[in-house]
C-alpha positions in Angstrom: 69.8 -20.2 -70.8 70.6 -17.7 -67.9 70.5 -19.3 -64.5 68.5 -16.7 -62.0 70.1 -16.4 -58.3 67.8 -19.0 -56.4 68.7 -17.3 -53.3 67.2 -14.3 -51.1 65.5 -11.5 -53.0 64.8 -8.3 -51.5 61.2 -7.1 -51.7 60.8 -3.7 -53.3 57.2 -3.9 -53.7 54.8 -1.7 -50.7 54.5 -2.6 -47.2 51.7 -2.9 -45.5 51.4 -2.9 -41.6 51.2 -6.0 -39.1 47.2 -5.2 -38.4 46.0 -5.7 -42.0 48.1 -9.1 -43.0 45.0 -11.1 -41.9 43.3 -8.9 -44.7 44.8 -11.1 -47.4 43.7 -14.4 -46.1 40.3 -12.8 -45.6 40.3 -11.6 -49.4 41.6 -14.7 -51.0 39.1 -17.0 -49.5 36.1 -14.7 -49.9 36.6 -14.5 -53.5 37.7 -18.5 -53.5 33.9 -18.9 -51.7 32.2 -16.8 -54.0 33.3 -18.8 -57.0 31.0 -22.0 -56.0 27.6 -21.4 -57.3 25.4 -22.9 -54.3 26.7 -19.9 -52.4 25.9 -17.2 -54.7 22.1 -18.7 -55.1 21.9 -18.7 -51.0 23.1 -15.1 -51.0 20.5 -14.4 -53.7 17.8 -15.8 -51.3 19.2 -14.7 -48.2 18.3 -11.2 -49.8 15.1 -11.9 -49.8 13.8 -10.9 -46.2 15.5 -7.6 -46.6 13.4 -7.0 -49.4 10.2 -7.0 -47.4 11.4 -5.5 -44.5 12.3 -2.2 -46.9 8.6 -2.8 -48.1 7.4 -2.7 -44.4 9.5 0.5 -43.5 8.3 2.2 -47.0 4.8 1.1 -46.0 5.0 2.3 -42.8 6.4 6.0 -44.3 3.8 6.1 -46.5 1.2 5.6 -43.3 3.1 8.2 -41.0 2.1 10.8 -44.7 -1.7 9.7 -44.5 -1.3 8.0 -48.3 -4.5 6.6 -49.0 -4.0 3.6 -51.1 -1.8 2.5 -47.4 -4.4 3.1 -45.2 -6.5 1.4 -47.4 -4.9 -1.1 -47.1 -3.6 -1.3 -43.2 -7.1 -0.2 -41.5 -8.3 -3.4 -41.6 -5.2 -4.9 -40.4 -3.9 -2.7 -37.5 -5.0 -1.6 -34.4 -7.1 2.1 -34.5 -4.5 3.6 -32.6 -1.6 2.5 -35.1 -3.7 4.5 -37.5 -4.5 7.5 -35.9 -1.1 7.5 -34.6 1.6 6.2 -36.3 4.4 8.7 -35.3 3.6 7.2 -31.7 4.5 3.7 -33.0 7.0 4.5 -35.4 10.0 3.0 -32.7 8.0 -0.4 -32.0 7.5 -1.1 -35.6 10.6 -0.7 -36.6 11.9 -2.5 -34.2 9.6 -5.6 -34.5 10.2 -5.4 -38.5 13.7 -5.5 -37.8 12.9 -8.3 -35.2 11.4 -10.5 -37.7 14.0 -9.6 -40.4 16.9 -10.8 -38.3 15.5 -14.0 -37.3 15.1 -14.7 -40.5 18.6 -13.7 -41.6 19.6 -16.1 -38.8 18.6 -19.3 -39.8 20.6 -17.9 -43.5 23.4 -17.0 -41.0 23.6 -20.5 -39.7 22.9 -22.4 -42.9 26.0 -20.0 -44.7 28.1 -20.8 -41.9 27.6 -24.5 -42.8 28.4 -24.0 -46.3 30.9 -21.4 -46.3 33.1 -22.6 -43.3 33.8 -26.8 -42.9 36.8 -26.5 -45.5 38.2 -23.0 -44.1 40.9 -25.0 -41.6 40.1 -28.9 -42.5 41.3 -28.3 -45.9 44.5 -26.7 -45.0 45.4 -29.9 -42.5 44.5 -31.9 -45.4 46.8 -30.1 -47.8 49.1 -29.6 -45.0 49.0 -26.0 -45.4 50.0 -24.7 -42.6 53.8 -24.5 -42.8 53.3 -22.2 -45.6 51.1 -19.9 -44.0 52.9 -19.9 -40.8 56.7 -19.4 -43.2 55.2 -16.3 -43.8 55.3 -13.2 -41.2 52.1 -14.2 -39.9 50.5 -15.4 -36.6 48.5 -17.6 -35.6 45.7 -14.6 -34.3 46.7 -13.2 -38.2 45.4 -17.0 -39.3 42.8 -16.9 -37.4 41.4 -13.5 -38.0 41.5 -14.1 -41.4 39.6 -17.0 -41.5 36.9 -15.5 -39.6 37.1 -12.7 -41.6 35.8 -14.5 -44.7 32.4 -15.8 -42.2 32.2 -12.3 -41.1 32.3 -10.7 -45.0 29.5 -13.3 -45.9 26.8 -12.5 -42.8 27.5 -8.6 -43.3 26.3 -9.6 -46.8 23.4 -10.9 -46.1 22.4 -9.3 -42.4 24.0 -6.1 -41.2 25.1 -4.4 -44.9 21.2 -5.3 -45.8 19.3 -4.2 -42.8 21.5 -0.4 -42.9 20.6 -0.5 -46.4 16.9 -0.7 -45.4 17.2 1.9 -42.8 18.2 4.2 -45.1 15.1 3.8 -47.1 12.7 3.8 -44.4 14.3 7.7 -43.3 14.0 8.4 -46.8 10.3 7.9 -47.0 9.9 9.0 -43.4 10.2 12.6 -44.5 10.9 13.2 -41.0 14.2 13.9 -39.8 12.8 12.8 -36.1 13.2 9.0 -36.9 16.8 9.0 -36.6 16.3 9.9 -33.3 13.3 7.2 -32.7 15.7 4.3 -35.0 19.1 5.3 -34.7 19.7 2.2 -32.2 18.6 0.0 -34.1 21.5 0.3 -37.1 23.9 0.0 -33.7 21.9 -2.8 -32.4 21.7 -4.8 -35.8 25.7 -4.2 -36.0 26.6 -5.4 -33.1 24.2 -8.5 -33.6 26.1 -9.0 -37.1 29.2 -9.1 -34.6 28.2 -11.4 -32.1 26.9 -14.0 -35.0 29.8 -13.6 -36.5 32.3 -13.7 -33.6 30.1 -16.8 -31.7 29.4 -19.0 -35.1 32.6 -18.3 -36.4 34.7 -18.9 -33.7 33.0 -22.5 -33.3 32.8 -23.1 -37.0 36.4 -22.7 -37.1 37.1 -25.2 -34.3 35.1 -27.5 -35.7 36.9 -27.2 -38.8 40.2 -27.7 -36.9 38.6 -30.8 -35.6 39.4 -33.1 -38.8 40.4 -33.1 -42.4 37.5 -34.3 -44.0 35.0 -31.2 -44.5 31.9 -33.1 -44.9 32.4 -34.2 -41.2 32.5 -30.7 -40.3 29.3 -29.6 -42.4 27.8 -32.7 -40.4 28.5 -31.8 -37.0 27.6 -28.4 -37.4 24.1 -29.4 -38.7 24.0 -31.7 -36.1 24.8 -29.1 -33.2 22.2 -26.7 -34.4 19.9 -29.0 -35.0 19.5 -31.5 -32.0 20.5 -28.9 -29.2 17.2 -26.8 -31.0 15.3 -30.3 -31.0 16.2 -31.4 -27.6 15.3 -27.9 -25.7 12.1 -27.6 -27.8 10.6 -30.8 -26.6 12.6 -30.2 -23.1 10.4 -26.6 -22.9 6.7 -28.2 -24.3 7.1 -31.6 -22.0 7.4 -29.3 -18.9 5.0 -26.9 -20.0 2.2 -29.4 -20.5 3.3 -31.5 -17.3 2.9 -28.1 -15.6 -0.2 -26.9 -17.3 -2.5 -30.7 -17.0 -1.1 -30.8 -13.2 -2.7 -27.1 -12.0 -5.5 -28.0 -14.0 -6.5 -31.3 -12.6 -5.5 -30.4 -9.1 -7.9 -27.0 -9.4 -10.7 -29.3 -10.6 -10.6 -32.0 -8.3 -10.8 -29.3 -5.9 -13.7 -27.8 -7.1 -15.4 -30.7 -7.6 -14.8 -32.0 -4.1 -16.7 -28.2 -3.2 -19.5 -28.7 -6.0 -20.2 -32.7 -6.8 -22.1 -34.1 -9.7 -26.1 -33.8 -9.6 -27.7 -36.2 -10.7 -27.7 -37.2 -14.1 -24.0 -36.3 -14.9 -21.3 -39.2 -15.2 -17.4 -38.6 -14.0 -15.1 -40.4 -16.5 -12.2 -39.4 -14.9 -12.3 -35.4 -14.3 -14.3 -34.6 -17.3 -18.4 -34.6 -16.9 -20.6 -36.8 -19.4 -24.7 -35.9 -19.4 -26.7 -39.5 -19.1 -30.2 -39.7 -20.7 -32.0 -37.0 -19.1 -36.0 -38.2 -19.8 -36.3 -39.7 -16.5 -35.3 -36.4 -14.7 -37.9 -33.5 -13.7 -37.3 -30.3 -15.5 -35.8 -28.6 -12.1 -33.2 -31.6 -12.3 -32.2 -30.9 -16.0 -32.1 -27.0 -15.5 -29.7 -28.1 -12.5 -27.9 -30.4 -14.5 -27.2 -27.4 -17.4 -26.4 -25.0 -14.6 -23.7 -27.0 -13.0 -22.5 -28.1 -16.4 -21.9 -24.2 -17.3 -20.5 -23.5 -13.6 -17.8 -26.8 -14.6 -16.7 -25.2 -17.9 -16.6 -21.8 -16.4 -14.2 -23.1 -13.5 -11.9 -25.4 -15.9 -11.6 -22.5 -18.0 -10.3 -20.5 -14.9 -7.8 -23.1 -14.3 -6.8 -22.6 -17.8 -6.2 -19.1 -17.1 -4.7 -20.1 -13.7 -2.2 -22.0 -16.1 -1.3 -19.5 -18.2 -0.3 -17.1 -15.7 1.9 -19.8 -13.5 3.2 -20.4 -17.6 3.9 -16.3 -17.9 5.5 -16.6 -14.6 7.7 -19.6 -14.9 9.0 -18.7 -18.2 11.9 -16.1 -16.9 13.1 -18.7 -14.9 13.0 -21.7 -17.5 16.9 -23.0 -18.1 15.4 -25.1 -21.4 15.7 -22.7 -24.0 19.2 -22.1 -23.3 20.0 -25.6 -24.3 19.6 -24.3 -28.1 22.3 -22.4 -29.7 20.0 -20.4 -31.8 17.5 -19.6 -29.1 20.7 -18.1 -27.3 21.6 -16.2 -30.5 18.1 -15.1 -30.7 18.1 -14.1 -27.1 20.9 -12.1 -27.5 19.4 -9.8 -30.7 15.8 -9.2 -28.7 18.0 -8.0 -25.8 20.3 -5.8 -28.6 17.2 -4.3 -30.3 14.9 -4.0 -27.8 12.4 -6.3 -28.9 10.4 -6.9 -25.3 10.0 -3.0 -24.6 8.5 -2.9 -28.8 5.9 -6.0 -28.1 4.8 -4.0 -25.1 4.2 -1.2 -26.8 2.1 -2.8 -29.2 0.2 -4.8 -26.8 -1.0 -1.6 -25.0 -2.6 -0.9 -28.1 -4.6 -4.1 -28.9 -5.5 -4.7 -25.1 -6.8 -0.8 -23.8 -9.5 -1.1 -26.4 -10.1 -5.0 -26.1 -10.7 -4.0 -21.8 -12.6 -1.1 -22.6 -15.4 -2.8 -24.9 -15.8 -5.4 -22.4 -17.8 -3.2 -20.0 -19.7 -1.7 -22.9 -20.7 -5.2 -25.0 -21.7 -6.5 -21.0 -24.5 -3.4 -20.6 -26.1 -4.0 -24.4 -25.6 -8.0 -24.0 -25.8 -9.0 -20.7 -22.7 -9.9 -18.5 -23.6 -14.0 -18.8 -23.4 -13.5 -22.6 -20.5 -11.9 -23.3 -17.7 -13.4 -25.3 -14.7 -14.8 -22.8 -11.5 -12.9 -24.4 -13.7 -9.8 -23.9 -14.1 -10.5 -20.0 -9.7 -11.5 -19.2 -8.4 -8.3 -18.0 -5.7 -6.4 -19.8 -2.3 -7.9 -19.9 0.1 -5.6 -21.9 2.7 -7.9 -21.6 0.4 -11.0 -23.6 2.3 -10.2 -27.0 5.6 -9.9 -25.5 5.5 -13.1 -23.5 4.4 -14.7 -26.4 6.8 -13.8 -29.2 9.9 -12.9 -27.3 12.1 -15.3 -24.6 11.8 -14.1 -21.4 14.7 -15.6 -19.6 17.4 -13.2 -18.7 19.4 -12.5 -21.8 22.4 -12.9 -19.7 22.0 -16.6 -19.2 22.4 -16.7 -23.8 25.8 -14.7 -23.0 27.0 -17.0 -20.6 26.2 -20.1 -23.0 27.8 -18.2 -25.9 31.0 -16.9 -24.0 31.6 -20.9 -23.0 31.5 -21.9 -26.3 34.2 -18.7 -27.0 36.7 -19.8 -25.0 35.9 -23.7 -25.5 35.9 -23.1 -29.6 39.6 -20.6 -28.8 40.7 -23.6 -26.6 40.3 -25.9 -29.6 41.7 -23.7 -32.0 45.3 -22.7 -29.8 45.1 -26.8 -29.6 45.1 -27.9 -33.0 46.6 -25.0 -34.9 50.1 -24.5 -33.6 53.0 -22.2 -34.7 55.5 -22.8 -36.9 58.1 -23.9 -34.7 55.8 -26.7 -33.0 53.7 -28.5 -36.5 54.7 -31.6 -37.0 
């Protein structure tokens, strides 16, 4: 038997440049992932919200070409002035469609992450793997970039490849060559949310995995992060709210009933009234009794109100959602698309008509009759403060560049070059 020359062998096969080595890590582990079956079924349902948002731009075409069987459907639903006008809207819906379809996506994004990346780095220090990447003309940024490659091939799968998939169905039943203009930022916006995902939960992923060799540890921990920093600023944000909201309530009734007491008749337990048998009072006192009882509820509901506006007002300065890593995520796609300026937009719609009946149901009715939510005044910004953060986006890219560097600081830590592993 011939004995081959175990010694150097020239490579006559193609070269291919420095910049695109970390391509083959990339490659190999995407199609090593692929090959488990729990990630192909999460892919299969991580499809699923881009399904529906291509039925909500489709529906939404079909409303901007007056289709019947749509506005059948929608008049009931939407505001008149989405009907009437839907060319008007056509920006905000889009963007709120895409708004709902990437928060979705995101909680996909984070539970892929959790099964995609706990073995990307722990299983090569358990194999000790490492020397035989690093043999290779690779670097460490190379490793690195490769790794994060095969997170950033998965969420494009499911997120950004998806929602420019959908955007090219919504133009095409648009028939109007004027909603690229209206849309076109949000196929940049939803890109460069894919990025920061990826980049942010990839990055951190990747130090985790660096971390240990045991992969379920990893898995664990991420859960964990995501989880209990979401729990803890959740019940961080509702505690303070309802400490906030019970102490201007209390002190504005115990004001007002220092200025208006009890008649007689009516108990105190505490701050709230309780009516005692009434068949030993004259009908003056009852009609009294009834007419402070009405003046009560009318000023605790002003208090309320009082509330909700010191709420509104608080909110852009409240640190607690920023203690959640997916809050900041979220934060950070509003801010990209342009979800705030969308919710406006809608809310002038719902609240000009809302603010306008008002006067006309008080003239038919009678002003002492008519229903409360007809009587608040307009607030455009109601559906915005109430579906979108309102703390400075910039406080989410803070969070997220500390957790950058801290998750690059682990990384440069536990993976070292060739000439310093152990």
């Amino acid at each position: 038997m011939p004995i081959f020359d175990q010694g150097y062998q020239h490579w006559k096969g193609p070269l291919t440049g420095h910049a695109w080595r970390w391509l083959v890590i990339a490659r190999n582990g995407v199609k090593a992932q692929l090959s488990g079956k729990l990630v192909r079924i999460l892919l299969f349902v991580a499809w699923m919200p881009a399904l529906v948002l291509v039925l909500a731009l489709v529906a939404w075409g079909l409303l901007e070409q007056r289709a019947e069987s749509v506005l059948s459907v929608l008049r009931p639903i939407l505001p008149p002035n989405l009907i009437q006008n839907p060319q008007e809207y056509r920006s905000a819906v889009w963007t709120i469609a895409y708004s709902f379809f990437f928060k979705a996506e995101l909680s996909f994004s984070l539970l892929l992450v959790m099964i995609v990346g706990p073995n990307l780095i722990s299983r090569d220090l358990r194999m000790n793997a490492l020397p035989l990447y690093f043999s290779r003309p690779l670097r460490r940024s190379d490793y690195f970039l490769g790794k994060l490659g095969i997170i950033g091939f998965y969420l494009a799968a499911i997120a950004v490849v998806p929602a420019a998939v959908a955007y090219l169905v919504g133009v095409a039943f648009s028939l109007d060559m004027s909603v690229i203009r209206d849309t076109h930022r949000l196929l940049w916006g939803g890109a460069a949310y894919g990025l920061v995902i990826t980049v942010s939960a990839g990055s951190l992923m990747l130090a985790l995995s660096s971390l240990t060799r045991r992969s379920i540890y990893v898995g664990l921990a991420w859960a964990g992060f995501c989880f209990l920093t979401m729990m803890t600023s959740g019940i961080l944000t509702e505690v303070r709210y309802e400490t906030d909201r019970a102490t201007t309530v209390q002190e504005g009734m115990d004001k007002w009933l220092a200025d208006h007491p009890a008649p007689a008749g009516v108990e105190l337990m505490g701050s709230w009234p309780r009516l005692k048998s009434a068949s030993d009072l004259s009908a003056a006192e009852r009609e009294k009794q009834q007419k402070w009882m009405q003046d009560w509820r009318a000023a605790r509901r002003r208090q309320q109100e009082k509330a909700e506006i010191t709420k509104t007002a608080d909110i852009r300065r409240d640190w607690r959602p920023v203690v959640s890593y997916p809050s900041n995520l979220d934060r950070i796609g509003d801010a990209l698309l342009g979800t705030d300026a969308a919710w406006v937009t809608i809310g002038k719609a719902i609240e000009r008509p809302r603010t306008t009946l008002g006067p006309i149901v008080a003239m038919n009715i009678g002003p002492h009759q008519i229903p409360p939510e007809l009587t608040e005044p307009g607030n455009d910004r109601r559906l915005a403060e109430l579906m979108v953060w309102q703390f400075p986006w910039g406080w989410s890219a803070a969070v997220l560049g500390g957790l950058l560097l801290l998750s690059l600081l682990v990384l440069t830590s536990r993976v070292k070059s060739l000439d310093r592993l152990k």
